[in-house]
N, C-alpha and C positions, 0 to 999 in steps of 0.2 A: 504494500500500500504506500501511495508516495507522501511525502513528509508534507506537510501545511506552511507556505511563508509568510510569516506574521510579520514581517517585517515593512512599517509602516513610512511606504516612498511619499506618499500623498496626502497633504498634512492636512488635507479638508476630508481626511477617510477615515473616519470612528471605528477601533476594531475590539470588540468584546471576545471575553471568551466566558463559555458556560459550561458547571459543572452539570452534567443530569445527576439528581439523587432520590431514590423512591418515597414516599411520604402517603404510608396506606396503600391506599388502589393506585396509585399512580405515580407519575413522574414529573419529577418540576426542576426548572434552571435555577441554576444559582451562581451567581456572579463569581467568578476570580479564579484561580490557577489554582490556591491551595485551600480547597474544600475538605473539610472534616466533617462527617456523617458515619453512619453506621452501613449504608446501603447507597452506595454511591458509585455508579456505573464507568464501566472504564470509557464508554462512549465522551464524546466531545460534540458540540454546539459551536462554534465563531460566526459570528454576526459583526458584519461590514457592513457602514453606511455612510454613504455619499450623498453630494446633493442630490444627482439624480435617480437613486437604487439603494435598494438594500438586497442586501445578500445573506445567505446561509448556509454555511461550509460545518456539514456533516463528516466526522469521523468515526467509525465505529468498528472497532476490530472485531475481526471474529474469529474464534476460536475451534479447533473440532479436537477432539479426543478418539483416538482410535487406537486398539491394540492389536498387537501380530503375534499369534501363541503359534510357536513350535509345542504339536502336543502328538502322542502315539496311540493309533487303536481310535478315533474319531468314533469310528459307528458302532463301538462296542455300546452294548444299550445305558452298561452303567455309567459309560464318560459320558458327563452332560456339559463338556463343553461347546457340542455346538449348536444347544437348544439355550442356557445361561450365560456362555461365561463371557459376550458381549457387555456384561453388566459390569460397572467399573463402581456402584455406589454398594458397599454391603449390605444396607439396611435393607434397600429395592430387592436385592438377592435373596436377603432372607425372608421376604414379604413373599417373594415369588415362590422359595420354595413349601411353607407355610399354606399360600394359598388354596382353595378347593378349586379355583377357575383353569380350565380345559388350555394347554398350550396350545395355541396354531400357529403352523408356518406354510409360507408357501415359497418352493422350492422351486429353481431353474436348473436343469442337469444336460450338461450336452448328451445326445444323442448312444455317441459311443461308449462313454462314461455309462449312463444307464445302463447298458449292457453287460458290464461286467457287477457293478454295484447299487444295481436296481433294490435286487431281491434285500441285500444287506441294507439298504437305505431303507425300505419298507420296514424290515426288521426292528429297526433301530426307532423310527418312530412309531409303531404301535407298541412295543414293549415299554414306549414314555408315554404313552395315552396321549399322544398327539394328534390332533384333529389338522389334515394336512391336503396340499394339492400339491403334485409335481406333474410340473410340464417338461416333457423332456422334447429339447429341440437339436437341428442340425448346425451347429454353433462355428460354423466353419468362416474362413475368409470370404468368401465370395456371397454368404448370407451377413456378412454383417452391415446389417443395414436400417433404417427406419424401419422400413416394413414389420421386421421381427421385433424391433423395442415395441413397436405397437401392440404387436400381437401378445408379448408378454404384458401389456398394460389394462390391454382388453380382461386375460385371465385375471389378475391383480386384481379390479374391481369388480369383475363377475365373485372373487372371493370376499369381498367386502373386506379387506383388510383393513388391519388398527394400524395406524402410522410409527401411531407415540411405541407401542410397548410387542408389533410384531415383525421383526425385520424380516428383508425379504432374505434369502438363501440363493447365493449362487455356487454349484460345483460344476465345474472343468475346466478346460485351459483359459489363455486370457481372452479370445475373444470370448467366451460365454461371459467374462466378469467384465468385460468392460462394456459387452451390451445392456446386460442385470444392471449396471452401477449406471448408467445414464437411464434407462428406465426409472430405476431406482430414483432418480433425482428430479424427473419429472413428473413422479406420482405425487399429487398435492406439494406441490415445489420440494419435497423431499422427504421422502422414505429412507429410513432405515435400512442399509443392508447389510448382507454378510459373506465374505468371499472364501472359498473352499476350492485353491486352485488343486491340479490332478496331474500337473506336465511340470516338466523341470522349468521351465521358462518362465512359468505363471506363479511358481514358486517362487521366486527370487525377484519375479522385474513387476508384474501384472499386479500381483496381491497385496504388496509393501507403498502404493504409493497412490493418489489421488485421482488418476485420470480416468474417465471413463470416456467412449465414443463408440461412434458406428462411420462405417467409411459413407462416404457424398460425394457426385462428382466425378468419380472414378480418381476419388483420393482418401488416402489413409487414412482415416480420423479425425476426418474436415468436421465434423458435428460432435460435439460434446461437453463434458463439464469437467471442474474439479470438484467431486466429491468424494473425498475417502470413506472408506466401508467404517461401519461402527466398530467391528472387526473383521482378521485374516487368521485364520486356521489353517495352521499347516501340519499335514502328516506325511512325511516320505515314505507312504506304505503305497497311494496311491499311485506310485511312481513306476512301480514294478510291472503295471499291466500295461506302458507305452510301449509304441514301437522304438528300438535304438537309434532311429535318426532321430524321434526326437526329445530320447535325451542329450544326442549332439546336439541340438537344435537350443536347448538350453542352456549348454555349455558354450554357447559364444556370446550370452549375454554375460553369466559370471567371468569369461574371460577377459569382457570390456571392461569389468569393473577394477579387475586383475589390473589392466595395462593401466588405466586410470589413475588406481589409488591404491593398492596393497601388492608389491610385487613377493610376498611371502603367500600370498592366492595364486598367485604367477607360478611360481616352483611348485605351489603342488599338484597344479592343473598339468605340468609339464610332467612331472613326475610319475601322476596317479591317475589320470586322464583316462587310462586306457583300461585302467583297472576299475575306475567309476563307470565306465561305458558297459562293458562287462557287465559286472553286479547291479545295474542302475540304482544306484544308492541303497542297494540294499544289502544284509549280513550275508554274508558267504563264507562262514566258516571251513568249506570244503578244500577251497583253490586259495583265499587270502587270508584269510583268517578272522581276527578280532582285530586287524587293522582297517582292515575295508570299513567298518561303520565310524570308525576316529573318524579317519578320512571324509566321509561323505559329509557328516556333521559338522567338522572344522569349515569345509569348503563352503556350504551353504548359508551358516551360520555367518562366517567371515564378509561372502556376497548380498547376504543378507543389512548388514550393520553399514557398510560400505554404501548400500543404493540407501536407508536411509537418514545416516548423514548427508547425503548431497540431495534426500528429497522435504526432511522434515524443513529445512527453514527455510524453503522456497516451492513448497505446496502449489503455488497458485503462478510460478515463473513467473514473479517478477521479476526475477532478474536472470536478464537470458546468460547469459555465460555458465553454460552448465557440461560440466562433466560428462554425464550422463546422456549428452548428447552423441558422444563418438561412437562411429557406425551407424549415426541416424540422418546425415546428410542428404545420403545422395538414396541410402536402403528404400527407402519410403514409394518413390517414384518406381526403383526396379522393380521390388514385391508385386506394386501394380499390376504392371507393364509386363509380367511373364506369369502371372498369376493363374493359377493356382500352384507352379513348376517348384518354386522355392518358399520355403518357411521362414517367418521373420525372423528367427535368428543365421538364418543359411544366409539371409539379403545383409542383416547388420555387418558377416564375418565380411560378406567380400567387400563391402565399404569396411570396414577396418582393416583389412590387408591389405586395400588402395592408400588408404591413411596412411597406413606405415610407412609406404614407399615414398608419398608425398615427406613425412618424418626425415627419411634417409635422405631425400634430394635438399630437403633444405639443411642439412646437418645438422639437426638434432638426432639422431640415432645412427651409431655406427652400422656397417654393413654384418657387423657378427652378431648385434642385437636383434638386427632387420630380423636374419635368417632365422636366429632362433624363435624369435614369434610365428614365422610363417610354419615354420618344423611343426609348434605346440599346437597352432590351428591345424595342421593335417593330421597332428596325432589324436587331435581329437575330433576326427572325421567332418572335418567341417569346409565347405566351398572356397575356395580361394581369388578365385577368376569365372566371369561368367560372360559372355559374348556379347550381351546384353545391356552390360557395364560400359558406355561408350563414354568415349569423348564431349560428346553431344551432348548426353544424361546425367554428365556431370556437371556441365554449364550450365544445363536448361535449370538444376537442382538447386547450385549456389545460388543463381539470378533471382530464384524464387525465396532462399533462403534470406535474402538481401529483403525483402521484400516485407516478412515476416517477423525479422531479428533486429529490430531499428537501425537498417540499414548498415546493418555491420555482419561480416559470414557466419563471426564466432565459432572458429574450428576448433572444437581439441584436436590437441597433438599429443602423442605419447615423447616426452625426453628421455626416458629411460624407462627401464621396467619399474611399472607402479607408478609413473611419476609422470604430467600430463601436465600443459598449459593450452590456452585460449588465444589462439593468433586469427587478427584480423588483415596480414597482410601478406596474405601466401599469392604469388603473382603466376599469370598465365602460361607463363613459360615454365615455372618450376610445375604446377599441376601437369602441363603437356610432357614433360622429360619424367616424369613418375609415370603417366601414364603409360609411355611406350616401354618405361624397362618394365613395369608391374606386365605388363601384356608379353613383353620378349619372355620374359623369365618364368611367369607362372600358366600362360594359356595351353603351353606344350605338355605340361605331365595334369593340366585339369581335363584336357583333351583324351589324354590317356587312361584317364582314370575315371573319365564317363561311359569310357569304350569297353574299359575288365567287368 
């Protein structure tokens, strides 16, 4: 939210500032800076007045609370995390549990999801005496659209849901949460909801952070809000029933966060990459041992804390220089544009492997650091080069980004492993000289290795 300049140029400009403070039913001003009341709002009032106007410059922050429980066993009937533990006031808690009134939720599950933990989901809510609707939908890229927030909005009030005390449920990857969570926000300007991602990706990026959309336009995410869920439930038990690209497909979002901000994520993606891929974070006593689950909890736990410190104190981007940007420059446009071919982490890896290259040509990373990040991206089966990745597509992307980013690119760069700045003056010439060695050097064995 941007700062207020009180600073008074115009000496015929009368500038007040008012305390709000509650008084019974209601709320009343009170003149001056340093207000002492019992019930006195963090909001702000300034009143400007001029010969010809008065004014009224409203501040009011707002706040949202939301938790992210790494928890195990979700749908076992006796965990009532994911019918309670949204509840951050104890007394409400214990009122809830106390109560004789019937729980309801109503639930969003992708499609495939359902299929494996339909019958368990069923389970789990009638052994809580929950009175319940699941809608199970095709939650895929090419359906995320108005049409479906609709349709989930249609079932919403066909359920007559309670705003204040029934949040809405959403489980599977991130497209299902980030159509739930804009639904969500447009049910009576804002429902409640609760996100249960099911893919490695939605765990770590989708679940932890505020956005919610549906694509427009025949672009990513052009329609949406920042609303974070009330809570995020995570269990890496759900993780076990993906296909392995995409828990690669996950792994190039924690590796972004790797290059970014923790190059001790870095080593042990490089490390253990191949042994997470394997086990998909789960125990494997058989081939790894009691090491494999350190590992997977260190890894997610680590990409977990990492996306958000760079999402909690800039919830709403105001301030575009963000981290958490890298790989998301030019991805957005190709995911499009070859859609449904590549998964948004397969589109982020190969924009951050162009990244890189850009990195090496303007001399922030040696040519032995290059390699090794490209190495750790193939070890951990993830796209490198894609045909589709042009020249053009990069132009056409900044130009747009220029457009969007007050007119500034705001690239991350990686400078070393883990370590990443914000440059707005990368020139056409260095992007064109990354582009033809990234294409010399890596199109020949991507080629190769779409053909085995």
């Amino acid at each position: 939210m941007g700062k207020v300049n009180l600073e008074d140029n115009d000496t015929k400009e009368k500038k007040t500032e008012f305390s709000l403070v509650r008084v019974k039913d209601t709320w009343k001003c009170k003149r001056g800076k340093k207000v002492t009341a019992d019930n006195v709002s963090a909001a702000k009032i300034y009143e400007s007045i001029t010969e010809n106007s008065t004014s009224w410059t409203v501040v009011s922050p707002i706040v949202f609370t939301y938790k992210v429980t790494e928890t195990r066993d979700l749908l076992d009937p006796s965990n009532q995390t994911l019918l309670l533990g949204h509840i951050n006031d104890p007394q409400q808690l214990e009122d809830m549990k106390k109560s004789n009134k019937q729980i309801r939720r109503f639930l969003v599950v992708d499609q495939e999801v359902y299929k494996f933990y339909g019958p368990k989901l069923t389970e789990y809510l009638e052994a809580n005496k929950v009175l319940y609707k699941i809608l199970a939908l095709p939650t895929t890229e090419e359906n995320k659209s108005m049409t479906m927030a609709l349709k989930i909005l249609e079932e919403v009030n066909n359920f007559s849901l309670d705003r204040r005390t029934e949040p809405i449920i959403a489980i599977g990857g991130g497209v299902c949460l980030d159509i739930v969570g804009l639904a969500a926000s447009l049910y009576r300007r804002r429902t409640p909801y609760i996100r249960v991602p099911t893919t490695l990706l939605s765990y770590i990026d989708a679940s932890v952070g505020a956005k919610t959309g549906v694509n427009f336009a025949n672009c990513k995410n052009k329609l949406g809000a920042y609303i974070p869920p009330a809570a995020a439930f995570l269990d890496l038990s759900f993780i076990q029933t993906v296909p392995r690209r995409q828990i690669s497909n996950g792994l190039a979002e924690m590796l972004k966060m790797a290059l970014m901000k923790h190059r001790g994520l870095f080593e042990l993606l490089e490390t253990h990459g191949r042994m997470l891929l394997d086990t998909k974070f789960q125990a494997d006593n058989r081939v790894y041992g009691r090491n494999c689950m350190q590992v997977a909890s260190q890894a997610t736990r680590t990409a977990i804390v990492t996306m958000l410190e760079e999402l909690a104190p800039n919830l709403w981007e105001d301030d575009l220089n963000r981290l958490v940007d890298f790989g998301h420059l030019i991805s957005p446009a190709l995911e499009m544009k070859v859609l449904p071919s590549l998964l948004h982490g397969e589109a982020v890896n190969i924009d951050m492997s162009y990244m890189v290259y850009v990195s090496k040509e303007r001399g922030l990373l040696t040519e032995e650091v290059k390699q090794r990040i490209i190495n750790c991206m193939v070890g951990l089966e993830l796209p490198v080069w894609h045909e589709a990745f042009t020249m053009e597509l990069i132009q056409k992307s900044l130009q747009d980004r220029l457009k969007h980013s007050g007119g500034l690119v705001r690239m991350p760069l990686p400078v070393a492993l883990g370590e990443a700045e914000i440059l707005n003056d990368t020139s056409c010439e260095i992007l064109q000289r990354a582009y033809v060695n990234w294409c010399d050097e890596l199109s020949v064995s991507s080629d190769s290795n779409s053909d085995s």
